[in-house]
C-alpha positions in Angstrom: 0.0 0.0 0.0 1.1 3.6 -0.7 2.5 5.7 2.0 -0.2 8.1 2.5 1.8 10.8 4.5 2.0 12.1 7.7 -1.0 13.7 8.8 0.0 17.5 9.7 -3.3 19.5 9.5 -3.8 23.1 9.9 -3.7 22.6 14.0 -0.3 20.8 14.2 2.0 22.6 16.0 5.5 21.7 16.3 6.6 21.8 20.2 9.5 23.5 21.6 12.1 20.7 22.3 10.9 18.1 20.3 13.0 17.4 16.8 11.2 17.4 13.9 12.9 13.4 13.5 11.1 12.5 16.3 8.0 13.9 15.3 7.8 12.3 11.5 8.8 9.1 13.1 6.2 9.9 15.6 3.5 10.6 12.6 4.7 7.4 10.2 4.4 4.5 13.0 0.7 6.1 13.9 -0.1 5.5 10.2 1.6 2.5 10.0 -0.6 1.2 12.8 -3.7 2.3 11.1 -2.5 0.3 8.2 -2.2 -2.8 10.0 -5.3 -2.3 12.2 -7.9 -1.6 9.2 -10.5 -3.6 8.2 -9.7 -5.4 4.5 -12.2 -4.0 2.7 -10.7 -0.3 3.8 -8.0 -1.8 1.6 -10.1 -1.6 -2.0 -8.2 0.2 -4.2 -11.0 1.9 -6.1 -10.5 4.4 -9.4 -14.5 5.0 -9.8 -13.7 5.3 -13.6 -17.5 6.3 -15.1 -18.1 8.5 -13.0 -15.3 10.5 -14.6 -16.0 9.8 -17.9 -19.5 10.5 -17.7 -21.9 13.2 -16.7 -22.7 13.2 -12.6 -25.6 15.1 -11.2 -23.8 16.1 -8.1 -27.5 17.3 -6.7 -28.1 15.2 -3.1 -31.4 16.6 -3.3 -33.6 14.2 -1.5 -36.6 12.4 -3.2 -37.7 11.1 -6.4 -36.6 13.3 -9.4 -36.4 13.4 -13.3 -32.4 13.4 -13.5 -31.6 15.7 -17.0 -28.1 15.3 -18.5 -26.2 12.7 -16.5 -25.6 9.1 -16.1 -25.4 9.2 -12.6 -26.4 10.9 -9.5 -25.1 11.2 -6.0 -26.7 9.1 -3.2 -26.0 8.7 0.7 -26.5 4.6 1.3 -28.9 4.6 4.1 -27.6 2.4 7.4 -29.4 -1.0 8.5 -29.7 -1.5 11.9 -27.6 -4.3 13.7 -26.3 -5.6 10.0 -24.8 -9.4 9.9 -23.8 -11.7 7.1 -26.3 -14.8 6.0 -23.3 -15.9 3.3 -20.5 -14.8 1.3 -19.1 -16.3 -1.9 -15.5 -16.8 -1.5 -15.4 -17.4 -5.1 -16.7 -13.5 -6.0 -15.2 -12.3 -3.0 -11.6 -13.3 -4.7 -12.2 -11.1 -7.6 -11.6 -8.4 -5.6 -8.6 -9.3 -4.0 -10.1 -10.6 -0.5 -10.6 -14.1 1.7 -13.7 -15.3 2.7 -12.3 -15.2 6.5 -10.8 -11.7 6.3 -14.3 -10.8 5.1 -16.2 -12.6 7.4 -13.8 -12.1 10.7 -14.0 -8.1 10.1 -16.8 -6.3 12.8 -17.1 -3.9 10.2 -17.8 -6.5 7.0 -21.2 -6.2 7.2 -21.7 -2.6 7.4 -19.5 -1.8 4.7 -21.0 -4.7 2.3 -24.6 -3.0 3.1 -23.8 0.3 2.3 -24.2 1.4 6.0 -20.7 2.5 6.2 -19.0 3.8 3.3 -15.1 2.4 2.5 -12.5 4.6 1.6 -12.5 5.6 -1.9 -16.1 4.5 -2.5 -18.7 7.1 -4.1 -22.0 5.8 -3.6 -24.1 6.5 -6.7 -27.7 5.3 -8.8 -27.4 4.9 -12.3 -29.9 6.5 -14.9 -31.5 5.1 -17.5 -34.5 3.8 -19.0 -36.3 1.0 -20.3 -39.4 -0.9 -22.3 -40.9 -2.5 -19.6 -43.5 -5.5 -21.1 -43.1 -4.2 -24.3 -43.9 -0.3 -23.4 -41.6 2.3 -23.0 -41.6 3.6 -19.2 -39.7 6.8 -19.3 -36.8 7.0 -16.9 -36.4 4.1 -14.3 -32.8 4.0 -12.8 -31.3 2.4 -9.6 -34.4 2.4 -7.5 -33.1 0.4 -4.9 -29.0 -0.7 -6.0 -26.1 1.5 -5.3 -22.8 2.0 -7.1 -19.9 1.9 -4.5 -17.2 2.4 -7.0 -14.5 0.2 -8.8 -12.1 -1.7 -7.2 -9.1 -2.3 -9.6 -8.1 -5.9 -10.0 -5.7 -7.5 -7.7 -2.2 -8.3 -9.0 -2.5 -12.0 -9.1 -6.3 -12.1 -11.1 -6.7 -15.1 -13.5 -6.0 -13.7 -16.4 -8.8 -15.2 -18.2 -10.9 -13.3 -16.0 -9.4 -10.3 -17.1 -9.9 -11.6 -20.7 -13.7 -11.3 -19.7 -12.8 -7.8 -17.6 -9.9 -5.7 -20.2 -11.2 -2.7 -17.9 -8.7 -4.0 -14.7 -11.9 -3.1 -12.5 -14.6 -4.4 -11.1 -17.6 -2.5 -10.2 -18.9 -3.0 -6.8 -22.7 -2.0 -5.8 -25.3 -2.7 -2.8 -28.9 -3.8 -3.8 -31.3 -2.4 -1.1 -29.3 0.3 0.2 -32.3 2.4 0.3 -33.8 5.4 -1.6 -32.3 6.9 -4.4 -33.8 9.9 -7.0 -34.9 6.7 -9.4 -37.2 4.7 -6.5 -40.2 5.8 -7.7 -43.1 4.8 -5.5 -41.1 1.9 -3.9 -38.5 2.0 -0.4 -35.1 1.2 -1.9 -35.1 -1.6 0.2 -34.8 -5.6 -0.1 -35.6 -8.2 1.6 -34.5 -11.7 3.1 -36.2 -14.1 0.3 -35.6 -11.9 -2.9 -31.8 -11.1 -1.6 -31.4 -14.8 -0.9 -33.0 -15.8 -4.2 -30.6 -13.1 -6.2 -27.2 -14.2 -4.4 -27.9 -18.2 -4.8 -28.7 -17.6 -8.6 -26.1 -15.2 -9.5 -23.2 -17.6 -8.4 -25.0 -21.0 -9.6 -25.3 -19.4 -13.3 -21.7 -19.0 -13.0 -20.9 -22.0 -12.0 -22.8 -23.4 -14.8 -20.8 -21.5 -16.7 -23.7 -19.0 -17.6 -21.9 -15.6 -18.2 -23.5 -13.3 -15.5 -22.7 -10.7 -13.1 -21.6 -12.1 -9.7 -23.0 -11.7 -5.9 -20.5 -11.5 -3.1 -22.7 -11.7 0.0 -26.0 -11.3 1.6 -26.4 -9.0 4.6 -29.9 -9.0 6.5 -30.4 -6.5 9.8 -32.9 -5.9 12.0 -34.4 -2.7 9.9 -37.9 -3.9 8.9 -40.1 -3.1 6.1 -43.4 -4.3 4.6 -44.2 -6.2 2.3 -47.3 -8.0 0.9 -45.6 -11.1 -0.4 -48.6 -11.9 -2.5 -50.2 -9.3 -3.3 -52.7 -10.5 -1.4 -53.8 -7.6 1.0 -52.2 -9.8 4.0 -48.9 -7.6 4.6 -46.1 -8.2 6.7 -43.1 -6.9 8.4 -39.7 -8.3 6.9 -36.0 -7.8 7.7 -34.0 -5.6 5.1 -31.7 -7.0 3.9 -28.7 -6.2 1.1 -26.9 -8.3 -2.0 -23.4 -7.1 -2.5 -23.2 -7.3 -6.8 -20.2 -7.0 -8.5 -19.8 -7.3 -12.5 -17.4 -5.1 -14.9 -20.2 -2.6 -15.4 -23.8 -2.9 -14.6 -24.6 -0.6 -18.1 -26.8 -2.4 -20.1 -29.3 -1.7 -23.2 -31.4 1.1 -21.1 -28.8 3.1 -20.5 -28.9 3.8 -23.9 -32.7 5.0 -23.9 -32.2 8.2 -21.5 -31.7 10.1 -24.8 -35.4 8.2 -26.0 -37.3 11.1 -27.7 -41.1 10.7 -26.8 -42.5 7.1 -27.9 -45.3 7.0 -30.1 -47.4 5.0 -27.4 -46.9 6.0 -23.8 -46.0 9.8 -24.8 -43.1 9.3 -22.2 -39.4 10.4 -23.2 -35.9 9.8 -21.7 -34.7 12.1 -19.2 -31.2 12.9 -21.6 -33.6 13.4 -24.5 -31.8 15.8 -27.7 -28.1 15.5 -25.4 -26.9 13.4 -28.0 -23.5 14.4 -26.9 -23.3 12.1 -23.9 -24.7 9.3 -26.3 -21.2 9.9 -28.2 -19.6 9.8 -25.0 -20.9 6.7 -23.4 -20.4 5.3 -26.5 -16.7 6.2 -26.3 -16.6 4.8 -22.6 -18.3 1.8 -22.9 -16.1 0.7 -26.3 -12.8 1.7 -24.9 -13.4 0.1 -21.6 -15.0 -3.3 -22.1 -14.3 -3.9 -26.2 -10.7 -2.9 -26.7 -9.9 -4.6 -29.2 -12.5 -2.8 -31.3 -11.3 0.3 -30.3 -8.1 -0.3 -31.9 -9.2 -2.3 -34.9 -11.9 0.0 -36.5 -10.3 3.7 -36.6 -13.7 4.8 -38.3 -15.9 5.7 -36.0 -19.2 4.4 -37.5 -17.6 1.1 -38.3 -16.6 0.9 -34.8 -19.7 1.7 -33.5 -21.4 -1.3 -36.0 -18.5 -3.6 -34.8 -19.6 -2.9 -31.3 -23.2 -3.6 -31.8 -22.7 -6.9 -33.8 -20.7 -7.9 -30.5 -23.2 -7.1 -28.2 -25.7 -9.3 -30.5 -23.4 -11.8 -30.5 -23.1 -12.2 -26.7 -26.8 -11.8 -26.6 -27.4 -14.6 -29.0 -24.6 -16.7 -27.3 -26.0 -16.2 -23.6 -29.9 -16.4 -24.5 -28.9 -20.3 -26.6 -27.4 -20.8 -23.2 -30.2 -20.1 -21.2 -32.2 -22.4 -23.2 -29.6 -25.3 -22.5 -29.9 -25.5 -18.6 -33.9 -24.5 -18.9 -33.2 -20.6 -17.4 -36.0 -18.6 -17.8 -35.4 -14.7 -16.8 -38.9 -13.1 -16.6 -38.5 -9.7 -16.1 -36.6 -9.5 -20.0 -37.3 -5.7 -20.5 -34.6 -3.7 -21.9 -33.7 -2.3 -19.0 -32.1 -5.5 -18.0 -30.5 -6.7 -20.7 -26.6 -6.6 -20.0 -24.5 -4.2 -22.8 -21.4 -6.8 -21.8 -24.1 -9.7 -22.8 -24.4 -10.6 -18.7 -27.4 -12.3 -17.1 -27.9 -9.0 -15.2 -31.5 -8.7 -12.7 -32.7 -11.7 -10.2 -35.6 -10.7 -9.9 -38.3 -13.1 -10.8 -36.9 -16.2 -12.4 -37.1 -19.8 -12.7 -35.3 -22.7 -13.8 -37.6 -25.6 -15.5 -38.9 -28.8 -13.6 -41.0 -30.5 -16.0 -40.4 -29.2 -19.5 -42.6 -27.1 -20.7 -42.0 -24.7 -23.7 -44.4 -22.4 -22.7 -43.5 -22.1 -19.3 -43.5 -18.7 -17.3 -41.5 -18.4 -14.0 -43.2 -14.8 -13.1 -46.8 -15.2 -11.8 -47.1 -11.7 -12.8 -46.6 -12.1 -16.5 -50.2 -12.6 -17.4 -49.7 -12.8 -21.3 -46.9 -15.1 -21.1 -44.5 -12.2 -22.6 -41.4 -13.6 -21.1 -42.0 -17.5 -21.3 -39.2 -19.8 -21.8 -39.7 -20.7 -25.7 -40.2 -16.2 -26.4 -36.6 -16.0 -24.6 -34.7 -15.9 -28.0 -37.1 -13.6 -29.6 -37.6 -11.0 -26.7 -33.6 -10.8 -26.4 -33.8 -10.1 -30.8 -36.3 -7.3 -30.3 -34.7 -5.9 -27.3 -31.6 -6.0 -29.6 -33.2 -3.6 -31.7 -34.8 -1.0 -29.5 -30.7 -0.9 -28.4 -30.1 -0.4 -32.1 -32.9 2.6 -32.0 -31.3 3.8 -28.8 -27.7 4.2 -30.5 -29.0 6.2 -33.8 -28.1 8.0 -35.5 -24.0 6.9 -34.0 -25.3 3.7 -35.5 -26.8 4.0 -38.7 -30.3 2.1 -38.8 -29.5 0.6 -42.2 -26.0 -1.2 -40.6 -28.0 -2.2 -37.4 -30.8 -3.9 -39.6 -28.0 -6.0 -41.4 -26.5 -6.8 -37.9 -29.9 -8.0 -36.9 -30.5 -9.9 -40.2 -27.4 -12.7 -38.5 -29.5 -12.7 -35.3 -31.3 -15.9 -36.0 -28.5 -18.0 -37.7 -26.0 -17.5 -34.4 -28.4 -18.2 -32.2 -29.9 -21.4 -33.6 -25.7 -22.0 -34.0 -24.9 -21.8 -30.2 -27.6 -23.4 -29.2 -27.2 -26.9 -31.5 -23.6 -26.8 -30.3 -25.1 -26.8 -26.8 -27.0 -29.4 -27.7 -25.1 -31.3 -29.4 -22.6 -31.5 -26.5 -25.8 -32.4 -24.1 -26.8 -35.3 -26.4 -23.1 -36.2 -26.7 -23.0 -35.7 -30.8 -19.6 -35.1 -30.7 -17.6 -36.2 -33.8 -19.6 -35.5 -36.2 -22.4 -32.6 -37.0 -25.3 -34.2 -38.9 -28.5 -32.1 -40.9 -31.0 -34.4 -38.8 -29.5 -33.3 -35.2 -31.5 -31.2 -35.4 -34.6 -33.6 -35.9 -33.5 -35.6 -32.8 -33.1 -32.5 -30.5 -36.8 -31.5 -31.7 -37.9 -34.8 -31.1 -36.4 -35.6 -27.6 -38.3 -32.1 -26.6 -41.6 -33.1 -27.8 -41.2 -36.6 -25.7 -40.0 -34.8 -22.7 -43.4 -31.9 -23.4 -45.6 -35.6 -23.7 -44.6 -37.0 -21.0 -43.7 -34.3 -18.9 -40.5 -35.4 -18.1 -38.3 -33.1 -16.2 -35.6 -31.1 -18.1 -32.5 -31.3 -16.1 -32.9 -34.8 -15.3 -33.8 -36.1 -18.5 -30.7 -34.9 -20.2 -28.4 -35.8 -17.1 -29.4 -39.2 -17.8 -28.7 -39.3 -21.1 -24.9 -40.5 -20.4 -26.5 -44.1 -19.7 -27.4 -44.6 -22.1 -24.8 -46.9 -24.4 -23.8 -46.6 -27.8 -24.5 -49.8 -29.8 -21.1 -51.6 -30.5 -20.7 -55.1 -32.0 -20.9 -57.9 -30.4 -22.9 -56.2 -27.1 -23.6 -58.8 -24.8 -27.3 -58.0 -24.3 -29.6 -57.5 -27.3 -30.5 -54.2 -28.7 -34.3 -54.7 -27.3 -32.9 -55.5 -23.8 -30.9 -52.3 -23.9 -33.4 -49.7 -25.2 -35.6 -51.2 -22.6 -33.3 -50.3 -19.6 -32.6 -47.0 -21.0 -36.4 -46.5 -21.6 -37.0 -47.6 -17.6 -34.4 -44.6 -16.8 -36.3 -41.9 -18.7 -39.8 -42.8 -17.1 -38.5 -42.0 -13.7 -37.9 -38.4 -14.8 -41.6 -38.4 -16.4 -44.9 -36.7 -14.5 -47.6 -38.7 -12.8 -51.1 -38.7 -14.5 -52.5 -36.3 -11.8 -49.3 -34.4 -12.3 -50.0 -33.7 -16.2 -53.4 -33.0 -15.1 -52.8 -30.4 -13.1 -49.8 -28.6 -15.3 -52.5 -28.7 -18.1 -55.2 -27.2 -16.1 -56.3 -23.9 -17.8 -55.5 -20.9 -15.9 -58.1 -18.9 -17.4 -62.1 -18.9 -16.5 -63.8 -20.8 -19.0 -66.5 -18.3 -19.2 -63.6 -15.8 -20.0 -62.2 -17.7 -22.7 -65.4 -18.2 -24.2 -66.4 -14.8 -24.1 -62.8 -13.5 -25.5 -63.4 -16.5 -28.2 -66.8 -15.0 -29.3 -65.2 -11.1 -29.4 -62.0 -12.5 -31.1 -65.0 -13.8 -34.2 -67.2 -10.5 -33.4 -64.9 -7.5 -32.7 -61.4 -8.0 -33.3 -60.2 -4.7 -32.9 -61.3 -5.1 -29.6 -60.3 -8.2 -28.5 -56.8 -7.2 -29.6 -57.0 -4.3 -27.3 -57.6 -7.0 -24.5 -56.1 -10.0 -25.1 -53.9 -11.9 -28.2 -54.5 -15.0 -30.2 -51.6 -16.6 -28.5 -52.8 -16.8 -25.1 -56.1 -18.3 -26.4 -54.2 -20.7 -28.3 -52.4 -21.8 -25.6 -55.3 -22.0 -23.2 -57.4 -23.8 -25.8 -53.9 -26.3 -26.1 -54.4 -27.1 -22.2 -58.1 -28.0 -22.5 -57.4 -30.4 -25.5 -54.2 -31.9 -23.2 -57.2 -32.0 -20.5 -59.9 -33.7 -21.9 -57.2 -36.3 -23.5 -55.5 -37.1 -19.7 -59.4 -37.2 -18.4 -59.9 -39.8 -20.2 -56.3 -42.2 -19.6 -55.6 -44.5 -17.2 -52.4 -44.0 -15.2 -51.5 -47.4 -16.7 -52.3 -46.3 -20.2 -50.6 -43.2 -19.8 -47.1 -45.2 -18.3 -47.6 -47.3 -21.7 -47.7 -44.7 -23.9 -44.8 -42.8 -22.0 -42.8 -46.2 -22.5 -43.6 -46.2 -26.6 -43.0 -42.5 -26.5 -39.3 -43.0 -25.2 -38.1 -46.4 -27.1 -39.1 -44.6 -29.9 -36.5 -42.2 -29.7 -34.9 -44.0 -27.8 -33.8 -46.3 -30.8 -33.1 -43.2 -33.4 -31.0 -41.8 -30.8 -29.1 -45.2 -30.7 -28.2 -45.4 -34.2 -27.5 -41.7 -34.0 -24.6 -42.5 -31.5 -23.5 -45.6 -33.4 -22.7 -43.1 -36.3 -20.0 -41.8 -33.9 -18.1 -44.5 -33.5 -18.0 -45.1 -37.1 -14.3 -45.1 -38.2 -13.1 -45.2 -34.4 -10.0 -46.8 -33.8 -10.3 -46.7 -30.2 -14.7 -46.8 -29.7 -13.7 -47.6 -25.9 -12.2 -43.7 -25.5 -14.6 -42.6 -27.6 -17.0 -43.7 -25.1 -15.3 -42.3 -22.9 -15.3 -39.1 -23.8 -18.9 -38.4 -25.0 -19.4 -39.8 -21.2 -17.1 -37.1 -19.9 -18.4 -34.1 -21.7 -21.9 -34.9 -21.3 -21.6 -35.3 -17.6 -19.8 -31.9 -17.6 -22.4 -30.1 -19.8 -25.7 -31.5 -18.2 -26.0 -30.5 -14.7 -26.8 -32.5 -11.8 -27.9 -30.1 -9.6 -29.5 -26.8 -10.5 -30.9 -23.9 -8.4 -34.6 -25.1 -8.2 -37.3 -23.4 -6.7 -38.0 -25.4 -4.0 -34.0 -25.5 -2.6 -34.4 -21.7 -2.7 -37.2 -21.8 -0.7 -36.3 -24.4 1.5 -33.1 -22.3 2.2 -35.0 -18.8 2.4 -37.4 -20.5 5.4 -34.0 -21.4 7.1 -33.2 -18.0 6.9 -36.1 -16.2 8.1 -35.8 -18.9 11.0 -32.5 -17.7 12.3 -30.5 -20.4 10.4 -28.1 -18.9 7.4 -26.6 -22.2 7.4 -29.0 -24.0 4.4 -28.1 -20.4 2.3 -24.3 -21.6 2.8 -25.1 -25.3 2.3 -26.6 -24.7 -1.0 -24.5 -22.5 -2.5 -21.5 -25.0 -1.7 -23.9 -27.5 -3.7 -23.9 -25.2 -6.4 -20.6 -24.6 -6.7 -20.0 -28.4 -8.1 -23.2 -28.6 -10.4 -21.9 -31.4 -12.3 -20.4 -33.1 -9.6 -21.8 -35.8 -7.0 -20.7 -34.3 -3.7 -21.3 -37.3 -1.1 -22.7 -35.5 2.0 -24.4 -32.5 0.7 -27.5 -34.4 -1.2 -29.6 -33.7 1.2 -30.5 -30.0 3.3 -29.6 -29.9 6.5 -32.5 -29.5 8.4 -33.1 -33.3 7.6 -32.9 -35.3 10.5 -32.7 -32.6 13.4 -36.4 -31.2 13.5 -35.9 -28.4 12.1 -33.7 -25.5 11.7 -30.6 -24.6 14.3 -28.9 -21.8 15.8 -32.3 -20.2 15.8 -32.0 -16.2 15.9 -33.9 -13.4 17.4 -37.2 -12.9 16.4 -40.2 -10.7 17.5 -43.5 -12.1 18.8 -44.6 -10.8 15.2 -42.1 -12.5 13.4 -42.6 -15.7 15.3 -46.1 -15.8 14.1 -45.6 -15.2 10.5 -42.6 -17.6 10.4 -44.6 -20.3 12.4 -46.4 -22.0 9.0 -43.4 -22.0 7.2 -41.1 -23.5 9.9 -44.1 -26.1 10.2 -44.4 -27.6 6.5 -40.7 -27.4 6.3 -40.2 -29.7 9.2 -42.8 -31.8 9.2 -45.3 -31.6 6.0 -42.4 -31.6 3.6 -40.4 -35.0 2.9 -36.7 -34.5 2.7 -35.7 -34.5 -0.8 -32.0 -34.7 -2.5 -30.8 -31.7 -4.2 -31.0 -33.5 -7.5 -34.2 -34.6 -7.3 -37.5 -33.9 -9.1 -39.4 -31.2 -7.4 -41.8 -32.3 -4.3 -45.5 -32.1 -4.8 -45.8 -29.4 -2.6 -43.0 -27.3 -5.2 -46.0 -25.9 -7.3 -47.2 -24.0 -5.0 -44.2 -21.8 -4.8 -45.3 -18.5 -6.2 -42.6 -16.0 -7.5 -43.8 -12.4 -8.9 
């Protein structure tokens, strides 16, 4: 560390006697002791880069406010009282240059990593910008409740492929839920237990799946409260705030872009920034020198830069959407606003990863047309890609972004059959009817409502056909067949997934206006939804009428049937194999380190979220050691820890209140709910989980 100097202020006074030696000796061992004495994290060595290459609004004005001609605006963190850690990822943590114990052991780690102390060097700031919001542009939104602390250059000793994925040497550091900032709008700034739980858990499991995303380092609750009606149910109730500690090379994404929005055709609304196309050239110039280098120095014109930059950016948004699609993420909340500009998963708010497959499935209770579903992913990232091309005109030239958009389609359907292709274990050679199979093995796992991340873990069974096998091909499919109905839904199951969520009287009345008045019907609802609700009834009426036997016998035909393409499929890989055996082998290998094991499911969330709210962090930390190995079996941590002691441990301080609201969920966690592994199918009780 830098020797700061001694500190000799206006009211040091030198005294009679007393050598001026003595004295600077006197002032450098103080300092020196302050050095050694300091917490870690007093340590960071920040260089808050953006906010000196872009416009500030130095205004601490309190309150929400319409923030003209800057990227960012000054904010004082409010403190929590009586902050403490529930986890911290050592993993994240290290980016920045620090342990898990220095972290942990420091009195002051958890006010710092809230926000309710502020570190040396850190300038606490909410970013502007804007965002279509459910397809509708909704004027300026911001920061409402994160907090820029600054950016901590990278230690020394980083991995240098991280800083392949980081060229700018920092990494930006910020709380979420540090409280109100000018962008809160009608909300608190605040977050609590279950959401900050939910955001920490998923930002480090999509890592470790090797998702690209921004990172969590920690979760810190307190004993600040605020309310909250979980369900929107009109039964409110106090929580504890709590705060995520995020770290990324820049939280920019696609609605930064839109401050300079002039008013949209629709909602009348307009960004804040709107005619300062200055600052659009100069976040531009920021956000291309800092995180794309390389086409900063390849492309010395500035509009071909600027279309080399936003064929990147659909790139990685191509790449990370195909991915998504592989491990059955679904995001819902895919406004622009949280669309990464580095091509990050950026936003925990309400998401989902698939049980049962379902291509139509929505993980956000609140998104009524199904907007954000898991088969619209790939689309709503293309036309978010092109309100960012609408954002950047005229730097970008629409005519240039519209032939960038044109590849859109062809590298995404490219990443995501070389995904698949390594899930299926097609690895030596690339066949025209892959993509055949990979349709196929969906629509079997959609019949028989097989669950996703199982299904294709257990794929790696299965054997390639070689000569001379000592069991007959039928014998074979049949096992493999076996292993694939364990993974697929009950009949009551498939009867309730395909239970319309819409009154019948509704649907029939928007079926007669849809014939009647169009014009209206399209103001109200969309031909989609009906379809799909109209899909459900015919699945319903079928199932009403199967046995569970009939249905387990058509489930078993189902699966040899593909069973046996996918067979010969693999036998075409060994052909002209010297060595089938490490062939073998190796698809084993790949497979097993593509498809994951364990994934962050709903129901662990929850299960470690009621820990929390319990008292006991120690399920949070559990898990996310479970997460950090998703492809691996880790003998000891299948199961949470609650199971087989009653109940949660190390039970905290709660008030009478809290006691009462936490008494049903400590109940069906300890006694209604069977223990189930981490790499199980989801428990009956799962679907009831409701995430908005």
């Amino acid at each position: 560390m830098a020797y700061l100097g001694p500190r000799l202020g206006p009211s040091r006074i030198f005294v009679p006697g007393v050598s001026v030696f003595r004295l600077f000796s006197s002032v450098v061992m103080d300092d020196m002791g302050l050095a050694m004495s300091r917490s870690p994290l007093e340590r960071l060595d920040f260089d808050n880069v953006a906010l000196k290459k872009l416009p500030l609004d130095t205004s601490e004005e309190p309150g929400v406010r319409q923030v003209k001609g800057a990227c960012f605006s000054r904010v004082k963190p409010q403190p929590l009282t009586k902050p403490r850690f529930v986890a911290v990822s050592h993993e994240a943590l290290a980016l920045l240059g620090l342990s898990e114990e220095e972290v942990t052991n420091d009195p002051l780690g958890p006010e710092y990593l809230s926000g309710s102390k502020v570190m040396r060097g850190s300038e606490p700031a909410a970013h502007c910008y804007c965002g279509h919001q459910f397809g509708q542009f909704a004027g300026q939104l911001g920061d409402g409740a994160a907090c820029y602390l600054g950016e901590v250059k990278v230690p020394p000793d980083q991995d240098p492929e991280l800083l392949r994925e980081n060229p700018s040497g920092r990494w930006e550091i910020q709380v979420k839920g540090a409280g109100l900032t000018p962008y809160s709008r009608q909300a608190d700034g605040r977050k609590v237990l279950r959401s900050s739980i939910r955001e920490f858990l998923c930002s480090e499991a999509m890592f470790f799946l090797g998702v690209p995303t921004t990172r969590a380092g920690s979760v810190v609750t307190s004993d600040s409260r605020v309310i909250r009606d979980v369900y929107y149910s009109g039964q409110p109730r106090h929580e504890r705030c709590s705060v995520v500690l995020r770290i990324a090379p820049t939280f920019l994404r696609f609605g930064s872009f839109e401050i300079f929005k002039q008013a949209d055709e629709f909602t009348g609304r307009q960004g804040p920034s709107y005619g300062r196309d200055e600052i659009r050239s100069q976040m531009m110039d920021y956000v291309i020198e800092m995180f794309y280098p390389e086409i900063q120095q390849n492309y010395p014109d500035r509009v071909e830069r600027n279309v080399a930059f936003f064929r990147e950016v659909m790139r990685r948004t191509a790449q990370l959407v195909a991915q998504w699609q592989c491990v059955g993420f679904c995001h819902g909340v895919l406004n622009t606003d949280n669309m990464s500009i580095l091509g990050l998963t950026l936003d925990y708010g309400p998401y989902g990863f698939m049980d049962r497959f379902d291509p139509d499935f929505i993980c956000n209770a609140s998104d009524n047309s199904g907007r954000y579903s898991y088969q619209a992913q790939p689309a709503i990232c293309r036309w978010n890609l092109v309100k960012l091309a609408e954002a950047l005109a005229p730097e970008l030239p629409p005519d240039r972004a519209e032939a960038v958009m044109d590849e859109y389609l062809d590298l995404y359907n490219g990443f995501y059959i070389e995904n698949m292709r390594k899930k299926l274990g097609l690895l030596k050679k690339e066949e025209p009817e892959d993509e055949i199979l990979i349709t196929e093995l969906l629509q079997a796992m959609h019949n028989t409502g097989a669950d996703f991340t199982n299904t294709f873990r257990s794929l790696s069974q299965i054997s390639c056909p070689t000569e001379g096998e000592g069991e007959g091909e039928e014998e074979l499919a049949k096992k493999a067949t076996a292993l694939l109905l364990e993974q697929c839904a009950s009949l009551e199951e498939l009867k309730a997934a395909n239970k319309p969520t819409m009154d019948p009287r509704e649907l029939a009345m928007l079926l007669s206006m849809a014939q009647s008045n169009p014009a209206l019907f399209q103001m109200i609802s969309d031909r989609m939804t009906i379809a799909r609700q109209l899909d459900k009834l015919s699945r319903l009426k079928d199932l009403m009428e199967t046995s569970q036997e009939e249905l387990k016998t058509k489930q078993a035909e189902e699966w040899t049937s593909w069973i046996t393409r996918y067979r010969k499929r693999l036998a075409r890989e060994l052909e002209g194999q010297s060595d089938v055996q490490a062939v073998q082998e190796e698809r084993v290998r790949v497979m097993d380190s593509t498809n994951p094991r364990v994934i962050l499911r709903n129901y662990i969330a929850q299960n470690a979220i009621e820990a929390a709210e319990n008292g006991d962090f120690s399920e949070v930390q559990r898990v996310l050691k479970v997460l950090e190995k998703p492809f691996s079996s880790q003998p000891g941590l299948e199961l949470p820890a609650w199971v087989g002691r009653g109940g949660a441990t190390e039970q905290g301080e709660r008030d009478e209140g809290e006691e009462q609201q936490q008494e049903a969920a400590s109940t069906s966690t300890d006694t209604a709910r069977s223990p189930v592994p981490y790499d199980s199918k989801p428990p009956a009780w799962a679907h009831e989980i409701c995430v908005t």
